[in-house]
N, C-alpha and C positions, 0 to 999 in steps of 0.2 A: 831422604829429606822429609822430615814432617810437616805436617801441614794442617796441624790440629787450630781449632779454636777454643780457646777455654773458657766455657762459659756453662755453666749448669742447666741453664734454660736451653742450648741449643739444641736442636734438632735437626738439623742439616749438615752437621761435621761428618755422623755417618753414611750420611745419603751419597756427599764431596769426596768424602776421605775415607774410602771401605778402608779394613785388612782382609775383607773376606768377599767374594765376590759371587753368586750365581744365576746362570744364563740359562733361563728354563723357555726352554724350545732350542737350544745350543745344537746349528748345524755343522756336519764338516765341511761342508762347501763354505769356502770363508768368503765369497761374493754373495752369499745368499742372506739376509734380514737376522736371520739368528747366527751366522758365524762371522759377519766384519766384529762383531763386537769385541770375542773371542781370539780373533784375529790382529784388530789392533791394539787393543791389550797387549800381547804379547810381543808385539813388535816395537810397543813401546816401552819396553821393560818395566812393566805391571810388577809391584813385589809382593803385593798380596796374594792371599789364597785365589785359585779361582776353579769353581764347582761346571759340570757339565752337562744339565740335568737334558735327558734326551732319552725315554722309553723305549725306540728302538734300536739303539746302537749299543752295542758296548763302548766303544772309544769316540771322543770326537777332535778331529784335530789334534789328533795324538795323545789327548786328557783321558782318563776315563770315563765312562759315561754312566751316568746314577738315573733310577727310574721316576723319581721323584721327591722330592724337598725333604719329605721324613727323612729318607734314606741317607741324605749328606752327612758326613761323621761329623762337623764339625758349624761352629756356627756362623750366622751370613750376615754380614752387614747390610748390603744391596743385593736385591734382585733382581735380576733384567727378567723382562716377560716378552717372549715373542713367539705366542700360540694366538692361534683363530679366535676371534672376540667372543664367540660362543662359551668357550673355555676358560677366558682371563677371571670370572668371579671366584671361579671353582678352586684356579690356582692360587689368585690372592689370598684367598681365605685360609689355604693349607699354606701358605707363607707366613699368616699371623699364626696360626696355630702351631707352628714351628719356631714364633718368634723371631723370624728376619724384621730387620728394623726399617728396613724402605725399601722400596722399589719402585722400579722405571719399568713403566708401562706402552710397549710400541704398537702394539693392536689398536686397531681402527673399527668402529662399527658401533660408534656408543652416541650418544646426544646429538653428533654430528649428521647422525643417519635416520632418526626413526625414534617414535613411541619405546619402543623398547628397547635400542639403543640409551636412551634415556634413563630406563628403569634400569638397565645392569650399570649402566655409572654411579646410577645413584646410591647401588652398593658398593660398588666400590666408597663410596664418599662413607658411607656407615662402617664398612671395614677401620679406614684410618683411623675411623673417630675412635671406634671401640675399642679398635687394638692398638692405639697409639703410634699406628704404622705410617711413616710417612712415602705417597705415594705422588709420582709424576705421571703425568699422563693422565688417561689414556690417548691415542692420537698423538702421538710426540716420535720427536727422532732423536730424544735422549738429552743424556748429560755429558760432560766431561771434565777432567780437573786435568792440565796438562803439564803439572808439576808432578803430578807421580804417576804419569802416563794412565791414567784411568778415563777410558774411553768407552762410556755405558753409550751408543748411539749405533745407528747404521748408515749414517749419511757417507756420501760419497764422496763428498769433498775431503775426507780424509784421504782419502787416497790420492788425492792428486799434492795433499802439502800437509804435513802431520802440522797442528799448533802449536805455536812456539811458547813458552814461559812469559807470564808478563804480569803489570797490574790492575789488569782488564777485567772488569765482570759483565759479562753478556747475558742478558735473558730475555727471549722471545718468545710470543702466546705460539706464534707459525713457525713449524719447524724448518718447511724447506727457505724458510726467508732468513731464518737465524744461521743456518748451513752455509747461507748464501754469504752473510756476512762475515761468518768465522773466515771463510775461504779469502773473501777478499780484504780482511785484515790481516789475515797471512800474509799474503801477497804484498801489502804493505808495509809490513814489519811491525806491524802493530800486536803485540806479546797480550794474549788472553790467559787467564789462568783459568776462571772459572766458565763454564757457558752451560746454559742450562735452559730447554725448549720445556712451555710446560701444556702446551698442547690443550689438553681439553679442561682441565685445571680441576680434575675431579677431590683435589684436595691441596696441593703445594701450587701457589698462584702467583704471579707478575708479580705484584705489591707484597708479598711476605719474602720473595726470594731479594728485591731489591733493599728489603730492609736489611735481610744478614748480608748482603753484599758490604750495606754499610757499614756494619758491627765489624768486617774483616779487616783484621790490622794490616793485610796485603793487598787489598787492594784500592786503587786513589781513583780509582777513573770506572764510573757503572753507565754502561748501556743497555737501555730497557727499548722492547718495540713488544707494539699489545694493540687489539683491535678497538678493546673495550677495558674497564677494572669490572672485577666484583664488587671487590668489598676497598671502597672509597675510604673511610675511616682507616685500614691499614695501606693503602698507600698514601694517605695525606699522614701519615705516623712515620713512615718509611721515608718518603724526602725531608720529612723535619730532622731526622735523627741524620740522614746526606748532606742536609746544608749544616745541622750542626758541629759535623766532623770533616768541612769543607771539602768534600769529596764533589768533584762533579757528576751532575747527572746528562746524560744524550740518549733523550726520551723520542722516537718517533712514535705516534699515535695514528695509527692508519684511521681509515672510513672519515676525512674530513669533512664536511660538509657545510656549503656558502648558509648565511641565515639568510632566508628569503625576506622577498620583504614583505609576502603573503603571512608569515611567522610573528610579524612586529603588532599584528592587529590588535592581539591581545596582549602584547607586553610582554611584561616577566615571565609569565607561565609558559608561553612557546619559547621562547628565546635560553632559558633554562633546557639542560638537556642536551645540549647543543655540543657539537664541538667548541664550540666559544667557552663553556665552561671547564673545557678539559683545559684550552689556554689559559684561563685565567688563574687556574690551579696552578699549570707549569712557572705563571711568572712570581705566582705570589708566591710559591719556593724555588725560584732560582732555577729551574729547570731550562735545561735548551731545549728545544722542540727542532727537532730535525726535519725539513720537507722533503729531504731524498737521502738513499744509499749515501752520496757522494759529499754531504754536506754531513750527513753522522759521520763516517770514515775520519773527514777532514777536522771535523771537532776533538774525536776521540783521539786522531795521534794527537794534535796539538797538546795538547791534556795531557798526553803521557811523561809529555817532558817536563812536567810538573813545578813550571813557572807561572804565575798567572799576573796581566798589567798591574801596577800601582793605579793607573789613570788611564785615560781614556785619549790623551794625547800621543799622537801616534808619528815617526821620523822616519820618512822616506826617504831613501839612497838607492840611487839608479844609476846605471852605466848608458843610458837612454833616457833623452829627456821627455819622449814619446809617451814610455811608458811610465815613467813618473808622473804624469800628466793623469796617465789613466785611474796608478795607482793611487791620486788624490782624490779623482772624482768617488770613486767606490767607497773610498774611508771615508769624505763628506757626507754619501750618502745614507752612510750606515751611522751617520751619527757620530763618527769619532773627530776628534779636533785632529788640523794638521796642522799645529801651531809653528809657528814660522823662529827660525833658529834668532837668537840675539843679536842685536845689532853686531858685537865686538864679537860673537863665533864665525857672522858672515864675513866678516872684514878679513878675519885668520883665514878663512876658508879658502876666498878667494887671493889670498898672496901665495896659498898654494899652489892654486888650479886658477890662473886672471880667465879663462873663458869658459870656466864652470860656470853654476849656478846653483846657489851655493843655502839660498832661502830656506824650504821644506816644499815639496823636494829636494835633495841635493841632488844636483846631474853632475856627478864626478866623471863621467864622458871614459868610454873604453882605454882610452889614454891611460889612466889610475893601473892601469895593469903592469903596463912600462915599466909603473914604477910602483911597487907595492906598498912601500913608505907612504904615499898620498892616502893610498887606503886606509894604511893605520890611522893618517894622522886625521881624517875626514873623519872616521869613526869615533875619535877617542874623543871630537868635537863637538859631533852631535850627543853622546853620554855624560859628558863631564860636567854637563848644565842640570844634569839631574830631570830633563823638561820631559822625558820622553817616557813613558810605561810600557813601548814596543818601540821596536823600530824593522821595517822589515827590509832588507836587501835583497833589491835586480840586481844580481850576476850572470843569468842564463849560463850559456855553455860556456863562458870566461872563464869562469871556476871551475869549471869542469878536467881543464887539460893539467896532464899530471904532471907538470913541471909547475905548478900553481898550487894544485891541492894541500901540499903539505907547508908552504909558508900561508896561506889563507886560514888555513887550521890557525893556525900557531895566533896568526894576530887576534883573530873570533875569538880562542880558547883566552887569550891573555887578556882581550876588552871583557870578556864576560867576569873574568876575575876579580878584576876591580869594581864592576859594574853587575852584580850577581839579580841584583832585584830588576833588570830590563830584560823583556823580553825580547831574543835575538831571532827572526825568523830570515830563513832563506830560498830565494826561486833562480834556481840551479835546475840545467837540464844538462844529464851524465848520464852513466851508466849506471845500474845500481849498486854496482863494488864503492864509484866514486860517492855517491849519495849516502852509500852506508856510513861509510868513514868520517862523511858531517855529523850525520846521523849522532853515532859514535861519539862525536866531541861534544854529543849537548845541542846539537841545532834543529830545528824541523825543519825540513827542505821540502818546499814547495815547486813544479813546476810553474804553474800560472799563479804571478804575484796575485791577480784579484781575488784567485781564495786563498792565498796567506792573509789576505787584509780581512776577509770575512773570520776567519779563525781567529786573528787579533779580538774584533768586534764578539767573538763568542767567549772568548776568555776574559776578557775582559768585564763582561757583565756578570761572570759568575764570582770575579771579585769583589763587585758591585754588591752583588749578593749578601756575600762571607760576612762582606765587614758590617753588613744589617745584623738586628737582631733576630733568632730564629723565629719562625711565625709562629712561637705558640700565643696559645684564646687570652685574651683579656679575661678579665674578670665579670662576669654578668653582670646582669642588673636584676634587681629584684621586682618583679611586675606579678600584679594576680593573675592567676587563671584567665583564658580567653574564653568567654560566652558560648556553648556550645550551640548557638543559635544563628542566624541570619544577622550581619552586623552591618548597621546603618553607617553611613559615611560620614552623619555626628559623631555619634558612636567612636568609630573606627578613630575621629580625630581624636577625640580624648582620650582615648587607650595610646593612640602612639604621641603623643603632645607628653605622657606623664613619662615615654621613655626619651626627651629632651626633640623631639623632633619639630620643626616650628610650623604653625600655622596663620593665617588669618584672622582677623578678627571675625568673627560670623555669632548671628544666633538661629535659635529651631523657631521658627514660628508657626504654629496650627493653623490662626485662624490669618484672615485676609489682615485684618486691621492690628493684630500684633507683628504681621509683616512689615506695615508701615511704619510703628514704632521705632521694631530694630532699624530698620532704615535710616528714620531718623535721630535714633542714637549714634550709628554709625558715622552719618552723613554722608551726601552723594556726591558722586554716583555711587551706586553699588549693583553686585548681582543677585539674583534670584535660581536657585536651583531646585528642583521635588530633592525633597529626602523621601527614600523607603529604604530598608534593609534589604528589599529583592530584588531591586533594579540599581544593577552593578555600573553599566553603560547610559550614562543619559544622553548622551550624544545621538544616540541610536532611535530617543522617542523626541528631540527637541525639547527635553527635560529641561530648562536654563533660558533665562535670559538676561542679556547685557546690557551695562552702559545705560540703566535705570536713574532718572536721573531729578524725578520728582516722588509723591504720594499718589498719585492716579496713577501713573506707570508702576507702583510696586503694586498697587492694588488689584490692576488687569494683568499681569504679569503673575501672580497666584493664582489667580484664577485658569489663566495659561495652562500654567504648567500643570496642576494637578490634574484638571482635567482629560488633557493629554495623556497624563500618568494612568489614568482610570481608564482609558478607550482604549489604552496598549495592552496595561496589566491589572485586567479587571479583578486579577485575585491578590494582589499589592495589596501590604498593609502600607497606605501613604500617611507619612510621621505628621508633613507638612511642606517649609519651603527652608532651606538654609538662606539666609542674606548675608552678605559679604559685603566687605568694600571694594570695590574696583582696583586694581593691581596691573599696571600698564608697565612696560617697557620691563629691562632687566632680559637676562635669558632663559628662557626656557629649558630643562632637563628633566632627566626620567631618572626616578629611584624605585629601584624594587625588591624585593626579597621572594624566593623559591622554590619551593621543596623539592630537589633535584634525585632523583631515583639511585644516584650512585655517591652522592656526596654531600646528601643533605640539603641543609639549608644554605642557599647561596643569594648573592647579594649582585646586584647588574645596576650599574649607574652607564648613563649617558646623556649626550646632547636631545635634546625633544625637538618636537615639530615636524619641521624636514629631514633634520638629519638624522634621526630614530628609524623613520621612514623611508628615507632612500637610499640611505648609507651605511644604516644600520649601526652608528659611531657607539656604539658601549662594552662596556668593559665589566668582565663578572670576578668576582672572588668567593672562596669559602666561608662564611662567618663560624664565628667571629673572628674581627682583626682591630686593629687601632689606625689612629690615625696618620702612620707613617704610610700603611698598607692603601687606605683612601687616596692620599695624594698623588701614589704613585697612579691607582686606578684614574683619577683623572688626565695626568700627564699621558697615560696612555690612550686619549681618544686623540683623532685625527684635528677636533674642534679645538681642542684645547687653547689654543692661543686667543679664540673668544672669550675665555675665561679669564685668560692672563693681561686683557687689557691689550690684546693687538691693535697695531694704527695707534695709539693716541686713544684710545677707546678706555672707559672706565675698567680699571682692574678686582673683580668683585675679590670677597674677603676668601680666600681660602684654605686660610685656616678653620674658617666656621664651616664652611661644606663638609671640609675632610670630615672635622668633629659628629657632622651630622650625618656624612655614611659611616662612619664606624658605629656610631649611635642604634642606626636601623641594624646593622650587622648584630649586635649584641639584643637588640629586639627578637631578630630572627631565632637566633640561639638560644636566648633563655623561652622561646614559644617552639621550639625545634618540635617536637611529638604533636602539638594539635595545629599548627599553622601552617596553610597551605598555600599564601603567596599574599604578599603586602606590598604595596604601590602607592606613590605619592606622583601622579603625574597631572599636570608640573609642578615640577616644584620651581619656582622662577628663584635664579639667582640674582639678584640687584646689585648696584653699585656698593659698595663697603658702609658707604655709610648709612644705606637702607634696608641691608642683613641680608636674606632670602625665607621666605615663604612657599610652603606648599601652598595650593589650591582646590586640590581634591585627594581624596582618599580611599585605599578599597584594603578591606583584609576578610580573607575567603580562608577559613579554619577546617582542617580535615574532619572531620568529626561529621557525621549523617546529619543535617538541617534539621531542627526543628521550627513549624513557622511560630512567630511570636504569636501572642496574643492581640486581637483587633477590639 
């Protein structure tokens, strides 16, 4: 069977798909690190070449055995490495100078370990570069492609259950976790083709291997687990090209970490970094984020069976009214509708079954068994209305008895016929012979209905997904150069004012008595705040004052402040005072941009005040994005319904919000090289027909400070 990829640029067909194979450190002990590999290979009818490299044997495993890499007669597609770390540079190097085209590297003892663990990886990483060799590892327990039995690894979970054929691609940074799952999606029946551990990622990493997972015409369904990414730019490239060939992705991200509320002090700049923006990454592409083994497991079969909801409306059938009871509360909770069957299906329903209940859930009562006709016809009632994107059936061990199995098939396999775009999910408890055989007809068989309803809930949103457009960048904006200097929070509003971002009315005033002016141009009340370019936090010196509301009060009120500005930060250049006008009511929220160490510039909106604070309600994305990407960023804070005009409460505009994070997002990006974090807090949103205003401003540019001139 082949199992080529045709593509010019790849590089990983020969790493997947050797014809040539060899196992340098190949033991004969086939339980020992260098001969399972050897070993299952062959057991799993390997058709390629496979080489024995092992200095002091002649034979290994009944192969013969070659004293090293020159010596092979013939050429190597992959090569396994499993010699003492001391050793691994020496071999790689005479592997490129032999011209093998990749290798799997299982030695331990490199970055993981030590100063100089470090330095031999890092040849290694020079190796791939120069000789265009692609390498896995170091620190890894392999690869394998279980479509042409090529098993470069030493884990042991082979041995207890060879991988079965599927459309699965797996790849984890942790070996023994990725082993761990291969095993238990065996046991599942969940068909992996490709699986691939990449360990210390001295060259081939998480995000490059998930992208050709996407590129592969075989496979529909990618499972990625990573502690960390490298390189953000190719896996934010890698899920775009996933969502745009509707391929699921079930990403676990270990190392999660709560955001304190010690972190919120300073805003964007802690809050960035965060696990928070690895989620905001997963939603903004559609990604699932997995929080356990058993929730990836349950995702990834779902997904194999490769239907996904039209909708989000979901039709409960129970043989228990108990559990349909339960089965609604969980789909509530998860946000799915349990929309209630039509007046004229309930009517039909119950002339079938008069002491069913027949609403959504349907309690078709173990009675329906009796007579397996109620079953059909219950079913074909709840689909024939089209209302439903799932529907999942309680049968428990009903289904299970084998005088049952094969007319239960029959009626599923015939409802799915007519009805191919619903998703039919089943919680059957049997044996696994019996399970397989649903399995078989098209169905996913759940034991415990509440994660068929969460698997619903997870397919569902990745259709959610699909039918968006894929997240690639808006189009910049065009803005000059940012001042490599200390930028005042005048300043800073004019520069982001010119990329559409809205402000207050304010002006700069020097002196006491052009204070008062602005004022009273403005008219009161209004505020008073020190402008400098080196004092970020005024909160911190009583920088401000409020709710001024004559010309003596703006006059002692400059006076105030700068003062205080001079006894805190006696080497401040002080501009003067901003005046504003007073800005009451409306809600308060945090916008900010952030130079994030793995994925650039990213953008975090949320609720302000308290909920920043104690809750921490924000939500981050990549920029840039548009304004479809905003809205959802809002709908995903917990406040949200203060925005949407909850109670009877004014509903502010939110098409102009959206507008105006997308707006910052495309600031961020087109300043991505010198801008270090931008913040508009608050930005108060107001009722519709009073728009929303920022109130302050900060933008802090990478670039070494120079102090302005005084």
């Amino acid at each position: 069977m082949t199992d080529r990829m045709p593509s010019s640029e790849d590089t990983l067909s020969l790493l997947l798909n050797p014809t040539s194979v060899a196992i340098i450190g190949a033991s004969d002990d086939p339980t020992r690190i260098g001969g399972r590999p050897l070993r299952y290979m062959r057991e799993a009818g390997f058709k390629g070449q496979i080489y024995a490299v092992n200095a002091k044997r002649d034979s290994v495993q009944g192969l013969p055995a070659f004293r090293c890499v020159a010596e092979l007669p013939g050429p190597v597609d992959t090569a396994i490495i499993a010699v003492p770390a001391h050793s691994v540079v020496e071999v790689t190097k005479a592997c490129a100078d032999a011209n093998v085209k990749s290798a799997v590297i299982f030695s331990s003892g490199f970055a993981e370990t030590s100063d100089e663990g470090r330095r031999r990886q890092d040849q290694l990483s020079e190796i791939a570069r120069t000789a265009r060799m692609r390498i896995v590892g170091p620190n890894c327990l392999g690869i394998y492609n279980s479509v042409v039995g090529f098993f470069a690894t030493f884990s042991s979970t082979i041995e207890g259950m060879r991988p079965t054929p599927g459309r699965v691609g797996l790849v984890s940074q942790s070996g023994a976790y990725g082993s761990h799952l291969s095993l238990l999606a065996t046991l599942r029946g969940i068909g992996i083709r490709f699986w691939i551990t990449t360990g210390n990622e001295c060259d081939l990493d998480v995000s490059e291997t998930l992208g050709w997972m996407a590129k592969h015409p075989d496979i529909s369904v990618i499972v990625a687990c990573a502690e960390g990414v490298r390189d953000g730019d190719r896996l934010l490239a890698s899920l775009a090209l996933a969502h745009e060939r509707h391929k699921p992705v079930i990403f676990q991200k270990m190392g999660r970490s709560k955001v304190g509320a010690d972190a919120v002090q300073s805003h964007t700049a802690s809050l960035a970094g965060t696990d928070a923006v690895y989620e905001g990454v997963f939603r903004q592409y559609g990604v699932y984020r997995a929080r356990s083994t058993e929730e990836m497991l349950d995702v990834t079969y779902a997904a194999t069976f490769d239907t996904l909801p039209t909708n989000r409306r979901i039709g409960l059938m129970s043989i228990s009214g108990g559990v349909g009871v339960q089965m609604a509360d969980e789909a509530v909770e998860l946000g799915l509708e349990v929309t209630p069957m039509s007046d004229g299906a309930q009517a039909r329903l119950k002339a079938l079954l008069p002491y069913a209940s027949p609403r959504n859930p349907v309690d078709i009562t173990a009675q329906a068994f009796n007579n397996l006709d109620l079953v059909k016809a219950n079913l074909d009632v709840m689909l024939e209305g089209g209302i439903y994107g799932a529907i999942v059936a309680f049968f428990t061990f009903v289904a299970a008895a084998e005088a049952i199995v094969e007319p239960i098939q029959k009626i599923l396999r015939d409802a799915k016929k007519r009805h191919p775009d619903c998703l039919l999910i089943l919680s059957i408890v049997g044996s696994p012979e019996v399970i397989q055989r649903y399995e078989d007809a098209g169905f996913p068989v759940f034991e415990d209905p509440i994660r068929a309803i969460r698997a619903v809930d997870a397919l569902s949103r990745f259709r959610e997904r699909f039918m968006d457009r894929a997240p690639l960048p808006p189009i910049e904006i065009a803005l000059t150069p940012l001042p490599p200097v200390p930028i005042s929070e005048y300043r800073a509003k004019q520069i982001l004012a010119q990329a559409g971002l809205p402000f207050n009315k304010e002006y700069l005033a020097s002196t006491a008595t052009e204070a008062v002016s602005a004022a009273t141009e403005i008219g009161f009340p209004v505020a008073v705040k020190v402008a400098s370019p080196n004092i970020q936090h005024k909160t911190e010196i009583s920088g401000f004052e409020l709710g001024l509301t004559g010309p003596d009060d703006v006059r002692r009120a400059f006076i105030a402040v700068t003062s205080r500005a001079r006894r805190t930060h006696a080497d401040a250049y002080i501009e003067g005072v901003l005046v504003s006008r007073m800005v009451t009511g409306g809600i308060e929220t945090i916008l900010g941009a952030h130079h994030d160490p793995t994925f650039g510039q990213v953008v975090m909106f949320g609720l302000g005040g308290i909920f920043v604070e104690t809750i921490e309600d924000v939500s981050f994305r990549v920029a840039p994005f548009g304004d479809d990407e905003a809205h959802r960023m809002m709908r995903e804070l917990k406040g949200f319904p203060l925005l949407d005009g909850t109670r009877g409460g004014p509903r502010c505009d939110l098409d102009r919000l959206a507008a105006v994070i997308s707006s910052l997002s495309r600031f961020a990006a087109t300043h991505a090289g010198s801008l270090q974090s931008t913040e508009l807090n608050p930005l108060v949103v107001l009722p519709t027909e009073h728009d929303l205003v920022a109130l302050d401003a900060l933008i802090v540019t990478r670039q070494e400070p120079v102090p302005p001139e005084k």
